[in-house]
C-alpha positions, 0 to 999 in steps of 0.5 A, spaced: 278 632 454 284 628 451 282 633 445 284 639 449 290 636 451 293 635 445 292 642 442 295 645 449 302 640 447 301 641 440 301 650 442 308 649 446 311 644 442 311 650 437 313 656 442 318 651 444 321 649 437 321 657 436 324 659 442 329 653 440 330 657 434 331 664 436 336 661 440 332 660 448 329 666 449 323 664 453 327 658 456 323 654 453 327 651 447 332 647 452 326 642 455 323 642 446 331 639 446 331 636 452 325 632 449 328 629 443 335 628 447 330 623 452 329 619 446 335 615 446 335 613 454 327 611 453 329 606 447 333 603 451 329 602 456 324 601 453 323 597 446 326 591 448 321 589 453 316 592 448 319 587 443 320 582 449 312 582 450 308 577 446 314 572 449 311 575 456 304 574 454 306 568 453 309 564 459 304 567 463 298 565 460 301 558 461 303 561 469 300 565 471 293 566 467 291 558 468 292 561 476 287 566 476 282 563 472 281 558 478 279 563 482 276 568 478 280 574 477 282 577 471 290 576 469 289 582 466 290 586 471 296 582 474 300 585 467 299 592 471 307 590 474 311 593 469 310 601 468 306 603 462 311 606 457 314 599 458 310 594 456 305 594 461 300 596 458 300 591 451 302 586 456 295 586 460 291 588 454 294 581 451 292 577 458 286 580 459 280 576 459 275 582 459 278 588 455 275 593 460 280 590 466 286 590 460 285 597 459 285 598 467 291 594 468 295 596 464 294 604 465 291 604 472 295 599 476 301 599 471 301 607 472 302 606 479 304 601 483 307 598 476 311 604 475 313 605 483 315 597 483 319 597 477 322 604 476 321 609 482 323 605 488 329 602 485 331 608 482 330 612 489 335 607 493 340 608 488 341 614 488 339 616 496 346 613 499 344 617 506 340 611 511 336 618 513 335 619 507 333 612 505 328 612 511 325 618 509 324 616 501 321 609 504 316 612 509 313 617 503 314 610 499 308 607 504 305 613 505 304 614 497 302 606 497 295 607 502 292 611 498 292 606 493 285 602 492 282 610 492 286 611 487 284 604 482 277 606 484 277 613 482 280 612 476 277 605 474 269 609 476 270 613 471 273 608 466 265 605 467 267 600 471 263 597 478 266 598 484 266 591 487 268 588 480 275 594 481 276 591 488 275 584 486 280 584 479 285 589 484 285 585 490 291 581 488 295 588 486 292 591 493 295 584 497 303 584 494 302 592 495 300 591 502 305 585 502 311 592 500 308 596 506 310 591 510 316 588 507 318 596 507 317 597 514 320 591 517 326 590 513 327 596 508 335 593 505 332 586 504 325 589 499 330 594 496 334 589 494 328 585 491 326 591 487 333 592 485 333 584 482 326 585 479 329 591 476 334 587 473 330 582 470 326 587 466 333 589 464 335 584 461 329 582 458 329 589 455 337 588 452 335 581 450 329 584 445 333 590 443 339 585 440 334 580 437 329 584 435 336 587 431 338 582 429 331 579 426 331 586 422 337 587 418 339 579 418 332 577 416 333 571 420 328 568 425 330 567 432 324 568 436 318 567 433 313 572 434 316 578 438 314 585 436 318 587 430 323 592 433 321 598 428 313 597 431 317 599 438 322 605 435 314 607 433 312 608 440 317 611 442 317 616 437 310 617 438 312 619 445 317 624 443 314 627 438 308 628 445 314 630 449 317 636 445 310 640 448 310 636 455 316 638 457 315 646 455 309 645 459 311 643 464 316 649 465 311 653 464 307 651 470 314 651 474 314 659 473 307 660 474 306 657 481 313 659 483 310 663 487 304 661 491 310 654 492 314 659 496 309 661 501 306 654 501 313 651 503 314 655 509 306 652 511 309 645 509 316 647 513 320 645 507 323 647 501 320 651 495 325 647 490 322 641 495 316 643 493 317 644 486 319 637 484 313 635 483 312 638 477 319 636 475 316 629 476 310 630 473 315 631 467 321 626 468 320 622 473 328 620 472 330 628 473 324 628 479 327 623 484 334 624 482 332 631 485 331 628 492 338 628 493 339 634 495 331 635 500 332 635 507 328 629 510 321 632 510 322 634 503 323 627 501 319 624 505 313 628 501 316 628 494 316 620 494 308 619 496 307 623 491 311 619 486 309 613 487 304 616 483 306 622 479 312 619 474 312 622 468 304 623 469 305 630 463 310 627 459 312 619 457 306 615 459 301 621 458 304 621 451 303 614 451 296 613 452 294 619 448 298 614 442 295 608 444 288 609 448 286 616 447 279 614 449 282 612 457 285 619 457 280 621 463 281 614 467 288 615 466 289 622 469 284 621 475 287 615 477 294 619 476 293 625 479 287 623 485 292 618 487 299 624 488 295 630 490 292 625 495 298 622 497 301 628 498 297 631 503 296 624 506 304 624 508 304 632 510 298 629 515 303 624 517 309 628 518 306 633 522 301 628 527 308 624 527 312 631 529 307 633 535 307 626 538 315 628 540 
């Protein structure tokens, strides 16, 4: 699988380089110069904590890992909090005990609920300054996070693992989700301000790691041992640029194809077509996705935050990541993603409906 999708990156990479060329004709060649303009805001995101991992890996092997070796989870997993393209993934490979569970937390949790905690759910409050609105990104937050232990089973089946061994090694992941839903139920402001610290933090590791990996580089001066050189970081992210010069062509492509068959659905769903457009923006940029939602009534937000606690960058950095780093996972990976936002999405579409009949 993971052939076939890189063939179908590499073919729209080139139109979208040739479009680029011949002046965007197809429209195409604005998302190939789209993709390479991400590159600096993905550095800046992301390198320091890459550089900043092996420092992680460990204090919480000092933390964390004697903890959940006395009752017998695997710590992998629990390096799953940071989104994948961040340095969720080498985190969890670096704690894990079992290989297995380091794959399935740095991409199954880290893809979803790492990914949700750290960067959508921060990133949705700041920019939703409306309370309806607000309430509306929450309840889709809670609505995408139900479907989560049916998403980590798939994705983890498929990866080879047995369901029971899933369900144990995930439980502390499926006991802070359900301690989320009920923080986000009982008191949003309070959990949004969480998130916000949490966000910050990872922040500020990731500016610590940029500026001493830069200093470590050009001085040749030690002043942390052990990080991840700073250039082997600017590697991911240029591994993951190169993948989304097709990523971000492909997914244009699929906005025009299913424009309108969205339109007849949006007057089913009772929305907006560019409601239910947005998707496959966030399949894309989960940045530009969710900024989106500003302009969504609350049905439309409510459905688009279900689908991404999920759906983030799905077809374009953490896509280009895995097929960079783990290839063979692939297929985990993609069922884990899009199980979890497809059935997320139908999951809040039958809630706002049962909740509307009620009235």
């Amino acid at each position: 699988m993971n052939v076939a999708i890189s063939w179908i990156l590499a073919i729209f990479a080139l139109i979208g380089g040739i479009d680029c060329l011949i002046g965007n004709k197809l429209g195409l060649g604005s998302k190939f110069e789209r993709a390479l303009a991400l590159m600096g805001p993905m550095a800046t995101s992301i390198t320091g904590v890459i550089v900043m991992v092996p420092i992680l890996s460990w204090a919480l092997k000092h933390t964390i890992v004697p903890l959940f070796a006395l009752v017998g989870f695997d710590p992998g997993v629990f390096g799953g909090l940071i989104p994948i393209d961040w340095g969720g993934f080498f985190l969890a490979r670096d704690l894990a005990v079992d290989p297995r569970h380091g794959l399935f937390g740095g991409v199954n949790v880290a893809g979803t609920f790492g990914t949700a905690l750290s960067f959508a759910v921060p990133l949705g409050m700041r920019v939703l300054k409306d309370k309806e609105k607000q309430d509306a990104f929450a309840r889709g937050i809670l609505e995408g996070l139900v479907i989560l232990p049916i998403s980590l089973v798939l994705g983890g089946l498929v990866a080879g693992l047995g369901i029971g061994e899933i369900l144990w090694h995930s439980l502390p992941i499926l006991i802070l989700s359900a301690l989320v839903l009920f923080g986000i139920w009982k008191n949003l402001p309070l959990m949004v301000r969480i998130f916000t610290v949490f966000s910050q933090i990872l922040r500020a590791i990731g500016i610590i790691g940029i500026t001493v990996g830069a200093f470590q580089q050009m001085a040749g001066v030690t002043l942390i041992p052990g990080i991840t050189p700073i250039l082997d970081a600017f590697r991911i992210i240029a591994m993951i640029t190169v993948t989304m010069l097709g990523c971000l062509p492909l997914s244009e492509f699929l906005t025009r194809l299913l424009r309108k068959p969205l339109e007849k659905l949006a007057v089913k769903v009772r929305t907006s077509p560019e409601a239910l457009s947005d998707p496959i923006m966030t399949l894309a940029s989960g940045t530009a996705g969710i900024i989106a939602l500003q302009d969504f009534d609350p049905r439309g937000i409510e459905l688009n935050a279900a689908f991404v606690v999920y759906a983030v960058s799905a077809l374009s950095a953490q896509l280009s990541f895995i097929l960079n780093n783990a290839p063979d996972y692939t297929t985990p990976y993609m069922v884990t993603k899009f199980s979890g936002a497809f059935l997320a999405l139908f999951f809040s579409i039958w809630m706002m409906n049962r909740r509307e009949n009620k009235k």
